[in-house]
C-alpha positions, -999 to +999 in steps of 0.1 A: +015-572-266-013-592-248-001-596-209+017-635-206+000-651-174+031-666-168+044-627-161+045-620-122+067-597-112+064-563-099+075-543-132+043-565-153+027-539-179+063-518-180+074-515-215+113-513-226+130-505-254+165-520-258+190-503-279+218-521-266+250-548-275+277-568-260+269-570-221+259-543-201+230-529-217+216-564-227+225-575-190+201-547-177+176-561-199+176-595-183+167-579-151+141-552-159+123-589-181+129-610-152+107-581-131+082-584-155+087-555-177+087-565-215+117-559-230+123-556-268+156-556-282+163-537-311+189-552-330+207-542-368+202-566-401+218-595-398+220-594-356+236-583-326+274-596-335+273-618-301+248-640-317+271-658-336+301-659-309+306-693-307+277-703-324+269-737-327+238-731-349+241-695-367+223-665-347+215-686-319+253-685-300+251-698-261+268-667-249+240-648-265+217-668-254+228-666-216+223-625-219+194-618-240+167-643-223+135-628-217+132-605-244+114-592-282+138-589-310+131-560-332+155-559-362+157-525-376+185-505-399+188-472-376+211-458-399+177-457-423+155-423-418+119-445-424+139-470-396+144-437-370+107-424-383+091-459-367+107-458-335+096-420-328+060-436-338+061-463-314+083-447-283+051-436-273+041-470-262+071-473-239+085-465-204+118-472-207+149-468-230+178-487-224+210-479-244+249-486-244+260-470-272+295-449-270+288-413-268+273-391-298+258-424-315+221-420-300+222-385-312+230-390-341+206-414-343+179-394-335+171-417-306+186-397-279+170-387-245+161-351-258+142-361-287+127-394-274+113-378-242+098-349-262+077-376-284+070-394-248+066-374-218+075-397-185+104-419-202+129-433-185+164-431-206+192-459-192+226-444-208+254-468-205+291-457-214+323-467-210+337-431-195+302-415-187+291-384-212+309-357-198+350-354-186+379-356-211+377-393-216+337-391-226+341-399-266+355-425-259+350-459-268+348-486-241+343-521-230+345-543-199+384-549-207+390-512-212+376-505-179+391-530-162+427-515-173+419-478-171+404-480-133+430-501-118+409-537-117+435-552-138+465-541-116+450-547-083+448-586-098+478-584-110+480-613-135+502-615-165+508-637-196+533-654-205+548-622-222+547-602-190+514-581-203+487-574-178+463-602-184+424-595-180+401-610-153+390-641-175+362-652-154+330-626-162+335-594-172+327-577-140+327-542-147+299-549-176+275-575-158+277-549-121+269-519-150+240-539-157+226-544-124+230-510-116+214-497-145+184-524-136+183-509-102+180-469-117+151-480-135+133-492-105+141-464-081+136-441-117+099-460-120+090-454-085+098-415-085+075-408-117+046-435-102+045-402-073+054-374-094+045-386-129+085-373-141+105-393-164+146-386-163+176-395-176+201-423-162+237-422-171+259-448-157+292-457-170+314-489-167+345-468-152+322-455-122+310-493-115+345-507-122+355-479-091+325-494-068+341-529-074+373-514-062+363-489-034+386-495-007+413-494-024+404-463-044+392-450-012+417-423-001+419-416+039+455-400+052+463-419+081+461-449+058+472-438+035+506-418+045+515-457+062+505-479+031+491-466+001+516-435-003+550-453+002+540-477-023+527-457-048+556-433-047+581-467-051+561-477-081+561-442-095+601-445-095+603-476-106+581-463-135+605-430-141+632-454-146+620-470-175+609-505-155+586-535-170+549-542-164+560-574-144+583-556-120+558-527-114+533-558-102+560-574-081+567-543-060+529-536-062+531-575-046+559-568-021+533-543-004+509-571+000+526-591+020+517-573+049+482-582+043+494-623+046+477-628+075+446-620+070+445-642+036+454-672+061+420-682+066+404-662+039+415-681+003+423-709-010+443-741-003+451-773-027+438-808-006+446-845-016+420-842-044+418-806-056+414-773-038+387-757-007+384-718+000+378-709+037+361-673+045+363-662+079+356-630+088+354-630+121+377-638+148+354-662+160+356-678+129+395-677+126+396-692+162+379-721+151+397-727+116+427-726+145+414-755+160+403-774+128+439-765+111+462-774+143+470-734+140+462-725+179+491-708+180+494-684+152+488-652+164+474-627+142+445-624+162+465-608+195+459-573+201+497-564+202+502-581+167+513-556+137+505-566+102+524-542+089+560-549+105+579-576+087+584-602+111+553-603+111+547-605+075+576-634+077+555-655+097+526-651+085+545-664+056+556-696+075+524-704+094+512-706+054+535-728+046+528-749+073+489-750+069+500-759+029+513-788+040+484-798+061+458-796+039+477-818+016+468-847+041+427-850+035+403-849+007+381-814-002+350-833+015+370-841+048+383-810+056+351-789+045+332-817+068+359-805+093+352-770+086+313-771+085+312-784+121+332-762+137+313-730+118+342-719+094+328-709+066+341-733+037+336-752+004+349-774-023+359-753-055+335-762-080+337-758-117+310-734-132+300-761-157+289-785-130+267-759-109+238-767-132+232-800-119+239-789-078+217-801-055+215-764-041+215-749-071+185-774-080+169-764-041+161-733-050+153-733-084+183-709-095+183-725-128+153-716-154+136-745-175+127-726-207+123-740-245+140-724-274+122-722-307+155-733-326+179-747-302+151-765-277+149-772-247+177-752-224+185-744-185+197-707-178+202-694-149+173-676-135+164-645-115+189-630-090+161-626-067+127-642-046+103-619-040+071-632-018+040-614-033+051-602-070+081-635-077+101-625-110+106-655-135+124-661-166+096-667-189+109-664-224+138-675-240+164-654-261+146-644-294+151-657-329+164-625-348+137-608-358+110-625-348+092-601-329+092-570-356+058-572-371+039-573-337+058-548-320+051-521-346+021-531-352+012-527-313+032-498-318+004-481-343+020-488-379-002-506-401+006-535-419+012-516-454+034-494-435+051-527-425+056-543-451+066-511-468+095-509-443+108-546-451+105-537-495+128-509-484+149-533-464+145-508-430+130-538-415+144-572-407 
């Protein structure tokens, strides 16, 4: 592939063959092209299944869209031998793998770290799983959902349906899109090790260990802590869970625990206002001693050095002194109080919608959002790379690619000729 001038970030001339699906493994992908690298996707006949969830206009879904920006599409039948034969001839030409398939596929395959990094000495292989690739859980099959449930994200939320099942966080799937970054980050640090020792090596990352990170402190285990907060509690819900109890009342003792904690979410969460809702974030005391002032709370005194969290008077009014701020927010608009807020130096905002952030003025500031032109859909704003950087700036340069498109010029650059090419689309190994 001749170098795009528009390509400026650090990873420029870094090649990257994605093998990937769903979200983490195309999430990575984003990254590693927004760096510079250039990342081709290789995809089944007939597309990635995201392509069409959703889908306004066939293959060309928003949601895929939003996570496969930046790339090649390669479409290739894997199950095919000729299909497996063509990537062993053009691996060569790579530095990277990326792949989240569930354990035992890429073997299968053929397209597994042992076999690739024999045919190219120096790769870097990304393995993303849902239970990593060794342990009892390791075959596996997993997804951001799964994680969530099996880790402990779900509970710690603690949301149910209307049936009283857990209900998922709705909002991103976290454990997939951190999975992602991380596996982004591997490369990088995996990149700069073989640029001073010439090695390549093998990255496994699974969505369980990133779902823990998300959740480390209360994973964490420490015994004084513990034996005051964490044990009691546990050993309660482990009763409660001999006897034979529901989902819902396992989360309402989990919720009984947490009211200790009330104080602190005082001036750390949210609060409805006369026209919708703000979100304070102090985390300082500095910053809780001025929400004081702003919120008439002078006197609420969870600040004092001889205050306990943890006994329940306390909890009780911590309780109240909620209440009463409840009730006086309800007297001023989002903008007045967050006005209020700014000046004293309490971290605050109006809750936004995600739909709107588009069009924000800050957003718009500092070109967070990328301006790039679809070949089917047309012109389209995604959001853009997570990071500045002063001397090598990533960009979003290309938009998600048409199924396909890309297939002929990456094997050819890839060393197949075009009789070999269009020998592998007679057979139908080619898209």
């Amino acid at each position: 592939m001749a170098e795009n001038d528009a390509v400026t970030g650090p990873l420029r001339g870094i090649r990257v063959l994605e093998f990937s699906q769903i979200v983490a493994g195309p999430v990575s992908g984003i990254y590693l092209s927004d760096l510079g690298a250039d990342v081709v996707k290789v995809e089944p006949p007939g597309g990635e299944a995201r392509r069409n969830m959703g889908a306004v206009v066939p293959n060309e879904g928003k949601y895929f869209q939003t996570l496969n920006r930046g790339k090649r599409s390669l479409v290739l039948d894997l199950q095919a031998p000729a299909a497996r034969d063509a990537v062993h001839r053009i691996i060569a030409g790579f530095d990277v793998v990326t792949i989240n398939y569930r354990v035992g596929v890429a073997e299968r395959l053929g397209i597994d770290y042992k076999t690739l990094s024999k045919l190219c000495p120096g790769l870097i292989y990304v393995s993303i799983t849902g239970f990593g690739d060794e342990g009892p859980e390791a075959g596996r099959p997993g997804s951001d959902v799964v994680a969530q449930g099996y880790s402990g994200m779900m509970a710690s939320e603690g949301k149910t349906d209307e049936q009283g099942a857990p209900q998922l966080i709705q909002s991103a799937p976290y454990a997939d899109r951190a999975s992602g970054i991380a596996a982004a980050m591997g490369v990088c640090a995996a990149l700069y090790h073989r640029e001073r020792t010439g090695e390549g090596q093998l990255i496994n990352l699974s969505l369980l260990q990133t779902a823990l990170e998300l959740l480390a402190r209360q994973v964490a285990r420490e015994p004084v802590h513990d034996a005051l907060t964490r044990d009691p509690m546990m050993q309660r819900i482990e009763d409660l869970r001999a006897a034979g109890v529901s989902y819902p009342e396992l989360m309402d003792e989990r919720r009984s625990q947490m009211t200790q904690f009330m104080s602190h979410r005082l001036y750390y969460g949210g609060y409805n206002t006369k026209d919708g809702a703000i979100v304070i974030g102090c985390v300082t005391r500095a910053n809780r001693n001025a929400a004081r002032s702003v919120l008439g709370a002078e006197n609420e005194p969870s600040d004092h050095p001889d205050f306990n969290a943890a006994d329940p008077a306390s909890a009780q009014g911590s309780i109240e002194w909620k209440a009463r701020i409840d009730e006086t927010m309800l007297s001023r608009t989002s903008a007045q109080w967050v006005a209020a807020l700014d000046a004293a130096g309490v971290p605050a905002t109006v809750v936004h919608f995600a739909e709107q952030m588009a069009d924000d003025l800050q957003v718009q500031a500092l070109g967070m959002m990328a301006e790039l032109e679809h070949p089917v859909t047309g012109p389209q704003r995604l959001v853009g790379p997570l990071l500045r950087m002063s001397r090598t700036p990533p960009a979003a340069v290309l938009p998600a690619p048409s199924l396909g498109a890309d297939s002929d010029d990456v094997l050819s650059e890839g060393g197949l000729s075009d009789a070999e090419i269009a020998g592998l689309r007679e057979a139908g190994v080619l898209g």
